[in-house]
N, C-alpha and C positions, 0 to 999 in steps of 0.2 A: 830551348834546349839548354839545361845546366852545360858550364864548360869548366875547368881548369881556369885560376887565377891570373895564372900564366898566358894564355889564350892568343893576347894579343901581341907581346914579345915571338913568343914560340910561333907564330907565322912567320915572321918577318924573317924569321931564321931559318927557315923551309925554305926547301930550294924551289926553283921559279916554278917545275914540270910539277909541285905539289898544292901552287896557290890556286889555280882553277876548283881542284877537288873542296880544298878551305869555304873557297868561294861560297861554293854550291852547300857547303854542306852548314852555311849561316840561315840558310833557310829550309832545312831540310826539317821535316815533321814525319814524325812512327809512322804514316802510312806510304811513304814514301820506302820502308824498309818491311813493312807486315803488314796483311789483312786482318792481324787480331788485335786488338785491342787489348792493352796493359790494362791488369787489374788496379785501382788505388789502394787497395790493400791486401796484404797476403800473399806469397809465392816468395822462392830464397831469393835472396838477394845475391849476384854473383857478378864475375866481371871479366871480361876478354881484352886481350891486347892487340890492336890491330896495327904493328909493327912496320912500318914501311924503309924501307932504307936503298942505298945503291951499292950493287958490286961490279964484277965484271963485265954481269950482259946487261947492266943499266937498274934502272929499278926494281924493286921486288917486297914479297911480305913475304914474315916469318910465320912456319906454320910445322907444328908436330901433327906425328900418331899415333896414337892413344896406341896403347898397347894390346894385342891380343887376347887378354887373360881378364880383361877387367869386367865386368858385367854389365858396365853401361858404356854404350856406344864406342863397345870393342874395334881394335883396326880404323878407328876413323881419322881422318885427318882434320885439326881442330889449331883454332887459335889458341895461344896460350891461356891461361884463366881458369878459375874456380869461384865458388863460394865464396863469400866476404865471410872474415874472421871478425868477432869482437872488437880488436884491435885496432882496424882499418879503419884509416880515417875518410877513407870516401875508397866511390871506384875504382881510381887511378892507383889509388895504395892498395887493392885488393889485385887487380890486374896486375901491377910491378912486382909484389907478392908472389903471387902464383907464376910469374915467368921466371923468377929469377931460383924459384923452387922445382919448377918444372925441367927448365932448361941450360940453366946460369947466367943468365941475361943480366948483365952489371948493370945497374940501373943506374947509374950516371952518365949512364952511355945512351941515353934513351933521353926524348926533349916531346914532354906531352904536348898535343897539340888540343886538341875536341874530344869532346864525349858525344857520341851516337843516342840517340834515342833511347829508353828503357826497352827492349823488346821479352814478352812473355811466349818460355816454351811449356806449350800447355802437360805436355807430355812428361815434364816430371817438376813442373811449377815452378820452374827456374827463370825470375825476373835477373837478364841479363845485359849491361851497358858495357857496351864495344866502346873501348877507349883508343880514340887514334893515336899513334903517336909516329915521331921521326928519329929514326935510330943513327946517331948523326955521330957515332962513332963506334962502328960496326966490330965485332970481336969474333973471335969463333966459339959454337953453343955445342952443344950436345948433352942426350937425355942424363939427368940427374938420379931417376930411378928407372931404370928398365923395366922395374912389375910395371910402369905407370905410363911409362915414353919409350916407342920401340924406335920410334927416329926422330929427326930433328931437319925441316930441310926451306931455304930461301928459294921462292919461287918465283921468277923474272914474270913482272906485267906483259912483258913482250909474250910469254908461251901462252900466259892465260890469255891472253884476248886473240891468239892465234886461231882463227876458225875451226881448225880440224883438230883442238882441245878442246872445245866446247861441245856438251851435249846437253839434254835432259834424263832423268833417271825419275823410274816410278819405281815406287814402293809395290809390297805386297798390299799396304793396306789401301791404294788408292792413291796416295800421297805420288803427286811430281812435281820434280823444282829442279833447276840447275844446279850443273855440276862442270868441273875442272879435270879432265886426265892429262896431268902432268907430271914425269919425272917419275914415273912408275905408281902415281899416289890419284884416286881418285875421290875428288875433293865434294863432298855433295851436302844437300843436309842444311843447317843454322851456317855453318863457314861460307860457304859455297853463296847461297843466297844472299849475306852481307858482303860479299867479295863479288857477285854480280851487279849490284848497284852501287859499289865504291866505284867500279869500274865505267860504268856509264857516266855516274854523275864527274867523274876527271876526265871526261873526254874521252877515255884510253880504246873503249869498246869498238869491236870490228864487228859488220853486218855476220853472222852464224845462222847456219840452218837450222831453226830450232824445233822443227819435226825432224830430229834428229834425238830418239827416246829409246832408252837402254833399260832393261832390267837390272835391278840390282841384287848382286848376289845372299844369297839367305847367313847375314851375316849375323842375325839376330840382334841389329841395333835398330830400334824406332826414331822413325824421321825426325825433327824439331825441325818445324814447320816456322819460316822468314823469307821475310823477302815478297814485292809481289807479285814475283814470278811465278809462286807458287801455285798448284793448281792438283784437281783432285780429276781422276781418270773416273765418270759417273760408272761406266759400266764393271769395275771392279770391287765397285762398292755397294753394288742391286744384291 
């Protein structure tokens, strides 16, 4: 797995509840995070921020949502990140990028730690690398543009791995994968699936019912399929 130059400092400076996840994630390989397979060539290049930090209920990730009006994966709750610009000199400068345009995220405030996997969303050929990082001097965000970001919100590990937040959600097309109901915001999709196995691989995960499957509302956004929790319901697809 490429990492950040930085790599080996930026642990040491992590606090201790964050060195298991490190650990694990020295040997973590894409199938560990998707059953698809990354193309070697072709699909955008794009990058997520996978923000970790602590406030008052302990730890937490940062996570917006997309705003109602957009045409792609309107209403979703999403990591920070976009598209890599010409500019960007890797990931990490496309993800710091797009947070600090998405939400105002001072990016001196922020101590990259790993780069995740390339993971491919076949659904609109978005080759994207979740950039961990530790927000180690936390600030207050909110959205940058409202056509884009209708909120902005830090979500405590403690809720997400709270059993009675945890579900599964199926798509109209077949598609089901976990998801997060936290804090008025239902988290499912590419977010959801890579915040399911950060969570496992840090220990943090609690036993959940996971024939516990909800429909999701016709919000008109197509799933982007991660994670290998992922799973397709056969008979909505005959």
């Amino acid at each position: 797995m490429s990492q950040p130059p930085e790599t080996a400092s930026a642990r040491r400076a992590a606090p201790a509840w964050l060195q298991p996840l490190l650990v694990r994630l020295g040997t973590a390989r894409i199938e560990d995070f998707t059953q698809l397979r990354t193309p070697e060539h072709g699909g955008r290049e794009s990058a997520v921020l996978v923000l970790l930090g602590e406030g008052e209920t302990g730890p937490d990730v940062l996570v917006l949502q997309r705003a109602a009006t957009l045409r792609n994966h309107a209403g979703q709750p999403a990591f920070p990140g976009g598209a890599a610009d010409p500019e960007d000199a890797d990931a990490a400068a496309t993800a710091l990028r797009e947070a600090n345009e998405e939400v105002g995220l001072d990016v001196s405030s922020v101590t990259l730690l790993t780069e995740l996997p390339r993971l491919w969303i076949p659904v609109s050929d978005f080759v994207v690398t979740p950039v961990l990082a530790w927000w180690h001097a936390p600030h207050p965000v909110h959205p940058r543009e409202p056509a884009e970001v209708a909120h902005v919100a830090r979500l405590p590990i403690a809720e997400l791995v709270d059993p009675e937040n945890r579900v599964r959600v199926r798509h109209s097309s077949g598609w089901i994968g976990p998801a997060f109901s936290v804090r008025g915001m239902l988290v499912w999709g590419f977010t959801a699936g890579v915040l399911s196995v950060l969570l496992d691989m840090g220990g943090w995960s609690r036993p959940w019912p996971r024939n516990r499957v909800i429909e999701l509302p016709p919000t008109g956004a197509t799933p982007a399929p991660s994670a290998g929790t992922d799973d397709v319901d056969e008979s909505a697809v005959r």
